[in-house]
LOTI-154108 format. One line per field, with one value per atom (N, C-alpha, C, O): residue in three letters; x, y, z. Coordinates in steps of 0.001 Angstrom, whole numbers, padded with zeros to 6 digits. Atoms other than C-alpha are relative to their C-alpha. Example, Ala and Ser with C-alpha at 12.3 -4.5 7.8 and 13.67 -1.06 7.14 Angstrom:
# LOTI-154108
aa [ALA;ALA;ALA;ALA;SER;SER;SER;SER];
xx [000890;012300;000900;001936;-000820;013670;-000770;-000261];
yy [-001190;-004500;001200;001181;-001190;-001060;001090;002198];
zz [000000;007800;000000;000665;-000060;007140;000730;000899];
END
This chain:
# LOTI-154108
aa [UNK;UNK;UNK;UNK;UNK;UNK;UNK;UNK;UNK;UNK;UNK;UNK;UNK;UNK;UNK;UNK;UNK;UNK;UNK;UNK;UNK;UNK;UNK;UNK;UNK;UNK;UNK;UNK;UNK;UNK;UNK;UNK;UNK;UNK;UNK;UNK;UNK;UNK;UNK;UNK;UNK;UNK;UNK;UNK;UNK;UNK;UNK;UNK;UNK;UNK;UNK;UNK;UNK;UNK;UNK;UNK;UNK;UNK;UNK;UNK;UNK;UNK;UNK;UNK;UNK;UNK;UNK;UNK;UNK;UNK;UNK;UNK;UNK;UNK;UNK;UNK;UNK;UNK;UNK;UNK;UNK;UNK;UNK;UNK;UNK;UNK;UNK;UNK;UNK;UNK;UNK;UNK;UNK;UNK;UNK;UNK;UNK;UNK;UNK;UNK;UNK;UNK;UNK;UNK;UNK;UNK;UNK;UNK;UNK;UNK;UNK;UNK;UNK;UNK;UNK;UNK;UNK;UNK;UNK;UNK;UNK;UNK;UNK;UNK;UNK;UNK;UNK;UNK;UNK;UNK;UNK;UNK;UNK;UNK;UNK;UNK;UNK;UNK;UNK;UNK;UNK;UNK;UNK;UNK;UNK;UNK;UNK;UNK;UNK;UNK;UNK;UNK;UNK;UNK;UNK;UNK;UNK;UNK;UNK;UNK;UNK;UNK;UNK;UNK;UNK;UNK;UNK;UNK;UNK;UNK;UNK;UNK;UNK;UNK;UNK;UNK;UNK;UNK;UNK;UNK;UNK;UNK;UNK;UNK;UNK;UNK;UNK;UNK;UNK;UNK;UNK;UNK;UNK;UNK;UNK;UNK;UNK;UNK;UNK;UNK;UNK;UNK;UNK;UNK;UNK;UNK;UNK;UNK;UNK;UNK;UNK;UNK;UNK;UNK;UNK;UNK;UNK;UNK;UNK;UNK;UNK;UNK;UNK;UNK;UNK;UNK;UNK;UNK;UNK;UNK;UNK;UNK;UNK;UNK;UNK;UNK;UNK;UNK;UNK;UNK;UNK;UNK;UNK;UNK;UNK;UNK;UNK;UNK;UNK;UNK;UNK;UNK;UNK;UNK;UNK;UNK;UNK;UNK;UNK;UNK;UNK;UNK;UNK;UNK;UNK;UNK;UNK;UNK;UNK;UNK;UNK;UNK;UNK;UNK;UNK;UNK;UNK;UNK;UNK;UNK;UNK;UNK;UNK;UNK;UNK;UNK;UNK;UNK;UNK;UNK;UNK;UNK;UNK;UNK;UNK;UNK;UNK;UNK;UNK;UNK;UNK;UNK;UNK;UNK;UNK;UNK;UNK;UNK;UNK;UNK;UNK;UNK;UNK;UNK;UNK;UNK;UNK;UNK;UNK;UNK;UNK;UNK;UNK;UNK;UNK;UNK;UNK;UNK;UNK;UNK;UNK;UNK;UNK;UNK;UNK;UNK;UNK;UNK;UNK;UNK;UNK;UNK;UNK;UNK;UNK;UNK;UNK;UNK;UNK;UNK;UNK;UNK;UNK;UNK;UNK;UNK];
xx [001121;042284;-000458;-000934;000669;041332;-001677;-002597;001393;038008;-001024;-001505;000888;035926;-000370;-001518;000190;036320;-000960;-002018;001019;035304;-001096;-001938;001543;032301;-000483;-001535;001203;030759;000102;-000882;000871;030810;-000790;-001411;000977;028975;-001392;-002357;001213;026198;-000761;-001681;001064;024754;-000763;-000063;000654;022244;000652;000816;-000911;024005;000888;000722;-000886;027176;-000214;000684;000311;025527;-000961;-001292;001228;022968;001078;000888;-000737;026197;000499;000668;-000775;027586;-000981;-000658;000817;024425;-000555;-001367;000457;023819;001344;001273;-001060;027076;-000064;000107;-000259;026994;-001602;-002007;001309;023650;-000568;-001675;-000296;024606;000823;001834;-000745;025247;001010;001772;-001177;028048;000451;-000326;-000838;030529;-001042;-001775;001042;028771;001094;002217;-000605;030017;-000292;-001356;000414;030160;-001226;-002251;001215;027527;-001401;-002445;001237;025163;-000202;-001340;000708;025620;-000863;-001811;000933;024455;-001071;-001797;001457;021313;-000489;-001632;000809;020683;-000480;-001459;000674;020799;-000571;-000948;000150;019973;000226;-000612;-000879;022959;000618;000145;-000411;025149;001283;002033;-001364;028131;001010;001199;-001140;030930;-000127;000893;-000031;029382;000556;001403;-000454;029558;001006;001340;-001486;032651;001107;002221;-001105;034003;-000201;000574;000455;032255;001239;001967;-000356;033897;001700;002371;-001247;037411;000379;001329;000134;037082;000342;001423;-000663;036410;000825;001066;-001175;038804;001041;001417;-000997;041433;-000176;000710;000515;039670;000037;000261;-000627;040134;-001506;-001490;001886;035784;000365;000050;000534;036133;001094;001947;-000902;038252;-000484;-001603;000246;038432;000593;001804;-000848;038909;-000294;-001432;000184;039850;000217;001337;000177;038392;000233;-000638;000213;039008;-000117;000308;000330;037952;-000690;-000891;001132;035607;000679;001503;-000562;036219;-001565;-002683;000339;034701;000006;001016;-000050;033594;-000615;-001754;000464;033683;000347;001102;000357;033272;001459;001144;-000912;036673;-000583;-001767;000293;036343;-000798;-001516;000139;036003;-001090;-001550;000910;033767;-001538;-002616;001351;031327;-000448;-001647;000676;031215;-000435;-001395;000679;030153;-001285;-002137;001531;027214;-000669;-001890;000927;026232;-000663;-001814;000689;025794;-000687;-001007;000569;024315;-001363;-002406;001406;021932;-000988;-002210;000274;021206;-001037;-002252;000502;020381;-001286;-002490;001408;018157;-000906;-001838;001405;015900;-000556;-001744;000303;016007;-001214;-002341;000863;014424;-001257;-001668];
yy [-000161;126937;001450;001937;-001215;130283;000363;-000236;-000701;132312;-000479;-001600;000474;132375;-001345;-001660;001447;128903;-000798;-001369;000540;127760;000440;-000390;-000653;129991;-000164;000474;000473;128723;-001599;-002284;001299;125309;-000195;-001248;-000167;126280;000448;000016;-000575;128086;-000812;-000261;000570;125427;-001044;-001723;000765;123394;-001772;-001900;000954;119944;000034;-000691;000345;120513;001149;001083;-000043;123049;-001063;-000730;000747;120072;-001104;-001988;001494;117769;000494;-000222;-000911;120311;000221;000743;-000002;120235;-001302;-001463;001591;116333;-000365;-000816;000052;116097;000311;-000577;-000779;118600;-000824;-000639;000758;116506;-001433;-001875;001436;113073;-000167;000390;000691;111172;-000185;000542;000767;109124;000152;000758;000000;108810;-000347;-001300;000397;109169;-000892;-001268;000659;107432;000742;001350;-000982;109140;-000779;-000115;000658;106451;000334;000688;-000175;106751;001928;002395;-001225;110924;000305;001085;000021;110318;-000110;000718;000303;108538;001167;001613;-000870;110937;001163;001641;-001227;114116;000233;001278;-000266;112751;000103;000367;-000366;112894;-001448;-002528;001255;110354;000101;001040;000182;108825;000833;001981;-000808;110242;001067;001657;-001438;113556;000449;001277;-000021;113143;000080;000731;000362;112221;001368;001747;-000843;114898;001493;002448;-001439;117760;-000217;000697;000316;115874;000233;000413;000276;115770;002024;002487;-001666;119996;000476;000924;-000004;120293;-000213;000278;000226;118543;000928;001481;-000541;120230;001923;002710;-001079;123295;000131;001257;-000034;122417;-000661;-000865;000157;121399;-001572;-001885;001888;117337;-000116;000525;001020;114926;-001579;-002029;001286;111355;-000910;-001130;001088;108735;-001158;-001557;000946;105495;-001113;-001530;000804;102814;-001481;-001503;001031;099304;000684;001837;-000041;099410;001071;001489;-001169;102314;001553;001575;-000744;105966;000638;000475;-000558;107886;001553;002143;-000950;111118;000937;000835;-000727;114012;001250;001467;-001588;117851;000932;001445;-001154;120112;000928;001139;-001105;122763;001548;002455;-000981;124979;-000524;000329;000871;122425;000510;000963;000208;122435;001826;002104;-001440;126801;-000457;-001157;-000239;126534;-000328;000331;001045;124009;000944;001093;-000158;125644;001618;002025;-001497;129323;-000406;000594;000589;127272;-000429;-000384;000637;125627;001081;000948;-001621;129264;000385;000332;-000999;130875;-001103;-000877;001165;127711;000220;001002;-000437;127997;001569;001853;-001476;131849;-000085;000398;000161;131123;-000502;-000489];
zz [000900;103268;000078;001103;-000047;102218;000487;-000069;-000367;104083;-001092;-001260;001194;101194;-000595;-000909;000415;100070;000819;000551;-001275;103637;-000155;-000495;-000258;103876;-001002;-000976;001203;100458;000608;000331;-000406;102081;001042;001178;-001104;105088;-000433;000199;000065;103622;-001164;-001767;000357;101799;000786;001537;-000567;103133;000476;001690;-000222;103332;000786;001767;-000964;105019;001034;001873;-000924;107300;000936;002074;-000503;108217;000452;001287;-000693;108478;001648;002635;-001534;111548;000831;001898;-001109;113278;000249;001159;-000162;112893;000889;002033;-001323;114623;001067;001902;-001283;117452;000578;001726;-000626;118079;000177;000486;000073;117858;001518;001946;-001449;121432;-000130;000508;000192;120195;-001393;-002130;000671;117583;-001657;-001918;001267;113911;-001208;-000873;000983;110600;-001261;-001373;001121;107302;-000369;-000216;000302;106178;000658;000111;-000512;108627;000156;000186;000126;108749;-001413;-001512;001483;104709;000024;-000526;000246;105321;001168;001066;-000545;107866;-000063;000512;000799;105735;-000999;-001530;001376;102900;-001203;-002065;000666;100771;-000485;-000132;000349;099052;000256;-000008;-001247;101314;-001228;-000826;000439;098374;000315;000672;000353;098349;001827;002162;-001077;102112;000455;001445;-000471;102388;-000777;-000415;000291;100174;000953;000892;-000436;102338;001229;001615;-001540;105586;000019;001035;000065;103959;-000039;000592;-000143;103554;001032;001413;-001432;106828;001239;002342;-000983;108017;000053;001087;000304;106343;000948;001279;-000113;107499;001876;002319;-000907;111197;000907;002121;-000404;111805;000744;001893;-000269;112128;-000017;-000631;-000422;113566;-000758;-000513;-000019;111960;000598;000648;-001418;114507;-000099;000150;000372;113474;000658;000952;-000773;115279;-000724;-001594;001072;113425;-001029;-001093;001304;110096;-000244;-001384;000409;110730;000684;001598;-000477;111132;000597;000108;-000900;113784;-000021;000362;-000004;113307;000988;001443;-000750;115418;-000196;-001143;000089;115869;000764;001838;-000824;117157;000564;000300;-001073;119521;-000987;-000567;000145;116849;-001403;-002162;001003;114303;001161;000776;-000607;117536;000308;000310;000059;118021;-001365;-001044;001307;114385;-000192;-000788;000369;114405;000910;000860;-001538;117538;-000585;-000422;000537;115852;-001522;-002164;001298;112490;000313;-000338;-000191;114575;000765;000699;-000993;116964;-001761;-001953;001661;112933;-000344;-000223;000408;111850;001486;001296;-000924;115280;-000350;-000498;000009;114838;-001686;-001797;001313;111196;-000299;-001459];
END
């Protein structure tokens, strides 16, 4: 995935709010429940989550019927300097 592409999906509000609802979630989230928790509607969710994947951010980990989402090594530096900029603000 080209630079640019990535970095217009980070800097909007939404799927930076999905990378810090992750890196701040105990246990294993669900695209559903990260929706109601930002606010958003599960497709739109789901299409931000499928980006990032490709992009190298999230792991989907499929437990049964449900997938299991989580943050890569390099999904969790991200949230972590997203969420550093949002306190700084």
């Amino acid at each position: 995935m080209n630079n640019k592409k990535i970095f217009n999906v980070f800097f909007r509000e939404k799927p930076a709010m999905m990378l810090v609802t992750l890196k701040n979630s105990k246990d294993g989230t669900y695209a559903s429940s990260l929706a109601k928790k930002i606010d958003c509607t599960y497709s739109h969710v789901v299409k931000i989550l499928q980006e990032m994947e490709r992009a190298g951010l999230v792991n989907f980990n499929k437990q049964g019927r449900l997938k299991v989402l989580t943050l890569t090594k390099k999904g969790e530096k991200i949230a972590e300097y997203i969420d550093n900029i949002k306190s700084t603000l």
